[in-house]
C-alpha positions in Angstrom: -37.0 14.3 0.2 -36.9 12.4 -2.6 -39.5 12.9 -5.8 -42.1 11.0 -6.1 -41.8 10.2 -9.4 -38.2 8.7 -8.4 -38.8 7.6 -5.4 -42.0 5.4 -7.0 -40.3 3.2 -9.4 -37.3 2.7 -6.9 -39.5 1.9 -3.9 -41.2 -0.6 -6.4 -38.1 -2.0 -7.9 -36.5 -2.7 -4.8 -39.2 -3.8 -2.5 -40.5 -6.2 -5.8 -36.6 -7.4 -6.3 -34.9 -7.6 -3.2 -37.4 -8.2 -0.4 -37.1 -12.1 -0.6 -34.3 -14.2 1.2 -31.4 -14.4 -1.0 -28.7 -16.2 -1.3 -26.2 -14.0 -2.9 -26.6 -10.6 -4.6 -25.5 -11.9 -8.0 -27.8 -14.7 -7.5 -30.8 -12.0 -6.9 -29.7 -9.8 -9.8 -29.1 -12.9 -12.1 -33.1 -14.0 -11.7 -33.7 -10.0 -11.9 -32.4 -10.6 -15.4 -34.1 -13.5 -16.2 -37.9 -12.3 -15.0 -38.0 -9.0 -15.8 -38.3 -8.1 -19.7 -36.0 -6.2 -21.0 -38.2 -2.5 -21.3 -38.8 -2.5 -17.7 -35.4 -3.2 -17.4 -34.7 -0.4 -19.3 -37.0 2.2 -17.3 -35.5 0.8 -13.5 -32.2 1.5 -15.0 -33.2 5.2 -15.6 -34.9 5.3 -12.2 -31.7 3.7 -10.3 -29.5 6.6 -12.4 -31.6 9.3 -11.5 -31.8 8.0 -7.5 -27.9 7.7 -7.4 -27.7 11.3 -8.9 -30.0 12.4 -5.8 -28.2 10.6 -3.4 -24.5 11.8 -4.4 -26.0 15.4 -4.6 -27.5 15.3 -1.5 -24.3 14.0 0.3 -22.8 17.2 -1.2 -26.0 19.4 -0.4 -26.3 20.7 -3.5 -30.2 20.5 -3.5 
């Protein structure tokens, strides 16, 4: 499982970003860009680094 403290701002990123119709991923990231200023940009990059880090460790079962 996941932290919580990882898992929150990714669940809230995602679900907040990507749970509308779109038509293109680029298209979706490209409004991302424009909406969202650029510190909370800056925190759901940290998140989305430390879930990646899970996920490819947890592929390897290292945790």
């Amino acid at each position: 499982m996941i932290d919580t403290n990882l898992s929150e701002p990714v669940f809230h990123f995602l679900g907040g970003i990507f749970h509308q119709d779109i038509e293109t991923p680029e298209s979706a990231l490209d409004e991302y860009l424009e909406e969202i200023p650029k510190e909370e940009q800056k925190t759901d990059i940290v998140a989305l680094k430390d879930f990646t880090v899970i996920i490819w460790m947890k592929t390897r079962m290292i945790l």
